[in-house]
C-alpha positions as CSV (number, residue, x, y, z in Angstrom):
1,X,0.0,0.0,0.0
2,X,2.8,2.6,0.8
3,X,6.3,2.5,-0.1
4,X,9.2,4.6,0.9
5,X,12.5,4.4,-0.9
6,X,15.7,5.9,-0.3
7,X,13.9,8.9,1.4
8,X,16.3,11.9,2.4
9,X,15.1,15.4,4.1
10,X,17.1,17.7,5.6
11,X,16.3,20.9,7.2
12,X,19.5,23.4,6.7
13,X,22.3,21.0,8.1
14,X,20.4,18.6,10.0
15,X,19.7,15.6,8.2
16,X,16.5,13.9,9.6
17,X,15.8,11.5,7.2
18,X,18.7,9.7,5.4
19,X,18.0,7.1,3.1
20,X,14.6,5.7,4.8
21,X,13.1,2.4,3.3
22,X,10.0,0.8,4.0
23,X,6.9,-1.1,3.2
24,X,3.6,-1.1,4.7
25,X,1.3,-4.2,3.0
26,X,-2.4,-3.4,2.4
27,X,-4.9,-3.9,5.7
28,X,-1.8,-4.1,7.8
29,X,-0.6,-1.9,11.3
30,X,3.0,-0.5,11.1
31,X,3.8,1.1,14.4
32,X,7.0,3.4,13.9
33,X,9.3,3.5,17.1
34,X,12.3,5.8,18.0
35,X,13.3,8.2,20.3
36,X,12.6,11.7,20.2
37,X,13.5,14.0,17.7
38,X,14.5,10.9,15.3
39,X,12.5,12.2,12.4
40,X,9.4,9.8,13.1
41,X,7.1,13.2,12.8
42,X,8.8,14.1,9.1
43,X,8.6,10.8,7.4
44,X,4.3,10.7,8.4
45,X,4.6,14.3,7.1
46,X,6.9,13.1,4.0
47,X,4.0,10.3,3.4
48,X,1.2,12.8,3.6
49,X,2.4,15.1,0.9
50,X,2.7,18.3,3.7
51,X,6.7,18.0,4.0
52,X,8.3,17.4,-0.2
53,X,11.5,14.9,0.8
54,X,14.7,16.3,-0.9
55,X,15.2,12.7,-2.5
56,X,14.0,9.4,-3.0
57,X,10.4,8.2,-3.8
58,X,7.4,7.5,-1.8
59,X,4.3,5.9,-3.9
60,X,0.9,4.6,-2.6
61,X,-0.7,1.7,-4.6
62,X,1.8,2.2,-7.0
63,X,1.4,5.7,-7.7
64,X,4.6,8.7,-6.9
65,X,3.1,10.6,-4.0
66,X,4.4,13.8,-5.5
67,X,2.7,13.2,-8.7
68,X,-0.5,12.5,-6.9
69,X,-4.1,14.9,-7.1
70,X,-4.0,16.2,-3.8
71,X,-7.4,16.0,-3.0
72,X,-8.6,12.8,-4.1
73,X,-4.7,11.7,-2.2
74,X,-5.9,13.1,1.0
75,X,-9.6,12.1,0.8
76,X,-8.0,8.5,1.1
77,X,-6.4,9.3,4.8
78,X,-7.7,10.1,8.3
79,X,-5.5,11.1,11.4
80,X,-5.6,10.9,14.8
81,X,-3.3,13.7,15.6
82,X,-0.9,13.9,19.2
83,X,-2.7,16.5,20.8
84,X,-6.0,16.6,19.6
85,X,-6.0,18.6,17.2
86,X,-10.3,19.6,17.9
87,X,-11.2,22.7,17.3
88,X,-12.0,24.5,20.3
89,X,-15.2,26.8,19.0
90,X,-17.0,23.7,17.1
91,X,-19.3,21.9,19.3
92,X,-18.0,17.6,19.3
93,X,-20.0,16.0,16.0
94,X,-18.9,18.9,14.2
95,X,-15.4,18.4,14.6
96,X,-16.5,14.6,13.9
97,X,-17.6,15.5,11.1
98,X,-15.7,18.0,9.7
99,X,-14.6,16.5,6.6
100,X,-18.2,15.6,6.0
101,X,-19.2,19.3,6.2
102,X,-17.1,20.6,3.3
103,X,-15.0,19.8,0.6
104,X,-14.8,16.9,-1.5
105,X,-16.1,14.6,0.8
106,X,-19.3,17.4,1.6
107,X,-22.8,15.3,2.9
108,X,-26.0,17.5,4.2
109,X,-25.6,18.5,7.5
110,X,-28.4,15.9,9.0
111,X,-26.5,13.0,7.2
112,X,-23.1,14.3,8.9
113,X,-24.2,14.5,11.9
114,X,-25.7,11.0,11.5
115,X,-22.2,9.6,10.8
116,X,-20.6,11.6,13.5
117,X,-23.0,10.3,16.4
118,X,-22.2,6.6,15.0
119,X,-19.2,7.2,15.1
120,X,-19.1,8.8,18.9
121,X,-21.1,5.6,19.7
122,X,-18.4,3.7,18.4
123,X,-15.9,5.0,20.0
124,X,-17.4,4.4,23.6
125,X,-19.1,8.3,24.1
126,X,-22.8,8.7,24.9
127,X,-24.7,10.9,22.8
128,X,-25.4,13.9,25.2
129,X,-21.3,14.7,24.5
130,X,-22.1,15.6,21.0
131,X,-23.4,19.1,21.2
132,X,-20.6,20.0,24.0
133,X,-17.1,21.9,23.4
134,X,-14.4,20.4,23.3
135,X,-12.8,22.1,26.4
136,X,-15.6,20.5,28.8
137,X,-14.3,16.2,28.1
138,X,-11.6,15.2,29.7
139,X,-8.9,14.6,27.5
140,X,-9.5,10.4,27.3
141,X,-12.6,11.6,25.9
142,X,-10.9,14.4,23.9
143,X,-8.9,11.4,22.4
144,X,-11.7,9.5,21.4
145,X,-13.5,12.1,19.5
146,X,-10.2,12.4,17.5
147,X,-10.5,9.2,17.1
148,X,-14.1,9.5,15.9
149,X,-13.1,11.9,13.3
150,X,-10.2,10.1,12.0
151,X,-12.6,7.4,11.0
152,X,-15.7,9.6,9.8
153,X,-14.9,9.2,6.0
154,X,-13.9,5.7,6.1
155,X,-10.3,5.9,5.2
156,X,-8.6,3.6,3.7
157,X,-5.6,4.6,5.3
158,X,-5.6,6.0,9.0
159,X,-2.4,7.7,10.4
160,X,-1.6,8.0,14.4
161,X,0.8,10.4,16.2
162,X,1.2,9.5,19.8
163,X,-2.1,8.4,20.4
164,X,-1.5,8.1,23.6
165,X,0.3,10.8,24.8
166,X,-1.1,12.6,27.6
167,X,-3.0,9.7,29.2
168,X,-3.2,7.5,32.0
169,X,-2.3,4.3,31.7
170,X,-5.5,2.9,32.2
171,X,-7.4,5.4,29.5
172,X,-4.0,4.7,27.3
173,X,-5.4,1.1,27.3
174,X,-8.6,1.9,26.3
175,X,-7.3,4.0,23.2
176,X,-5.0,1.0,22.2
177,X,-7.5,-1.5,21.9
178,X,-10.3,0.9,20.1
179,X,-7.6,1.8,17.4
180,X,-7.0,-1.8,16.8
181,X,-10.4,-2.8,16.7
182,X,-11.2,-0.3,15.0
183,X,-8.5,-0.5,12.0
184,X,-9.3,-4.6,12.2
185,X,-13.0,-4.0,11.3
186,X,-12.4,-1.3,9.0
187,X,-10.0,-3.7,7.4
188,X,-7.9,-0.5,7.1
189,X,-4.0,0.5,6.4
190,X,-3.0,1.9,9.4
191,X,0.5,3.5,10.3
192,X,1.3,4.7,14.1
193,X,4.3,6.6,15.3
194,X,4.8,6.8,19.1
195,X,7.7,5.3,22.1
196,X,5.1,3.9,24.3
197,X,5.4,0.4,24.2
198,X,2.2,-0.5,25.2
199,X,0.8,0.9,22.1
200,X,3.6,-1.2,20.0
201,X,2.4,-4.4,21.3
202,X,-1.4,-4.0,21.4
203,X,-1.9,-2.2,18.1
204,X,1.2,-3.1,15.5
205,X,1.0,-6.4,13.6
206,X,4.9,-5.6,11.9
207,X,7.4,-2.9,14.0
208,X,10.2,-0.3,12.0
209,X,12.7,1.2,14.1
210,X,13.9,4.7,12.6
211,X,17.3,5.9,14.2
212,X,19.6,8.3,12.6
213,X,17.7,8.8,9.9
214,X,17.2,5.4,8.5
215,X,15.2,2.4,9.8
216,X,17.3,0.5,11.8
217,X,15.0,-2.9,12.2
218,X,12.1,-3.7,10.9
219,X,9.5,-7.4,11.3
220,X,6.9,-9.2,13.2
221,X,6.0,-6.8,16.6
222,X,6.2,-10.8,17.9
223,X,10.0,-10.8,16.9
224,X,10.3,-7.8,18.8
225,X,11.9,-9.7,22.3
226,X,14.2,-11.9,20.2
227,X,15.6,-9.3,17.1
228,X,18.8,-9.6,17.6
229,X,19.2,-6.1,17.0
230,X,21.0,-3.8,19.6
231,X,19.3,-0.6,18.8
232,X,16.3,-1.7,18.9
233,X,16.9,-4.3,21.9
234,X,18.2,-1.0,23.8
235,X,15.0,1.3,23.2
236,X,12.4,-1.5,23.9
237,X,14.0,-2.3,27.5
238,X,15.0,1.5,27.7
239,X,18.4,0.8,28.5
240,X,20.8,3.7,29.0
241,X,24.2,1.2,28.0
242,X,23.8,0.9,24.3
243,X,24.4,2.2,20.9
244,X,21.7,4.8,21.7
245,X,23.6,7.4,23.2
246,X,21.6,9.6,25.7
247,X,20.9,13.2,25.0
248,X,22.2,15.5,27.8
């Protein structure tokens, strides 16, 4: 479904990404790992279309991202962003349903708000939430009506920054296990960047490490214990002897 190859993107004389390969297979989880500041955040961004790489190629199905029609490319994605992301004067469906509201993917208003109080149901919140701002749910709930939204237009492909960041460990739980029951039964092509391990193991069916600008390991989230691979056997015990070097 998406494929990277030999992806570089520098900002002035810091090289993020350096030659970055990778495959994501059709209805498949890829959960993206790596430490801060490792260029996890560029490469989603490269893959979107919103940051241009300075080299290499990135298609989806086939077809050169760069070549792509924007909007009919972007109709094909939702995204759970890190923080949110809601808009805070938009009352909950509407920021569901935002996509639905305008643009190419425009319904009636009755028939978006329709899909946005599924999709609330289907992400656990009661309907009385729907009409409230975003500023009066706690942010587990905030989550989940980002959630909601990533998922409005059925996407074939669903990105997620962080989605847990921010939350207890408890409501982190919760999140996991509605993204991957939600990308199972969408049958969907999902893509997650984030350091919580948790998330890696409940949500990723295959595992990249990016480090230093190129991915480092990448294979079964069940060959994760047992990789062989020192970079990524220091980050998943979070080790500070290792290749890894700590940032002081």
């Amino acid at each position: 479904m998406i494929e990277l190859s030999g992806v570089h993107k520098a900002f002035g004389d810091n090289r993020v990404l350096r030659g970055v390969d990778l495959r994501i297979a059709s209805g498949t989880s890829m959960v993206i790992i790596g430490g801060s500041g490792t260029g996890k955040s560029v490469l989603l961004k490269c893959v979107l279309g919103l940051v241009r790489p300075d080299s290499g190629v990135i298609t989806l199905d086939g077809q050169d991202v760069a070549q792509a029609d924007r909007d009919a490319f972007l109709a094909r994605f939702g995204m759970l962003f890190q923080g949110g992301a809601l808009f805070d004067s938009l009352p909950v469906w509407q920021n569901v349903a935002f996509r639905l509201l305008r643009g190419r993917l425009k319904r009636p208003k009755a028939q978006a708000r329709e899909i946005a109080m599924e999709k609330l149901r289907r992400v656990g919140l009661s309907p009385d939430v729907a009409d409230k701002l975003p500023a009066e749910l706690s942010g587990g709930m905030q989550k989940r009506v980002g959630l909601a939204r990533a998922i409005a237009a059925e996407p074939e492909i669903i990105f997620f920054d962080e989605p847990t960041t921010g939350l207890d460990p408890i409501m982190a739980g919760v999140i996991n296990d509605l993204i991957r029951e939600i990308v199972v039964e969408m049958g969907a092509t999902a893509m997650t960047i984030t350091h919580d391990m948790s998330s890696v193991r409940a949500i990723a069916d295959t595992v990249a490490m990016l480090h230093d600008g190129v991915i480092k390991w990448t294979g079964p989230v069940a060959q994760l214990d047992d990789s062989g691979d020192p970079y990524l056997d220091q980050f998943i015990h979070g080790r500070a002897q290792g290749p890894i070097a700590a940032v002081r």
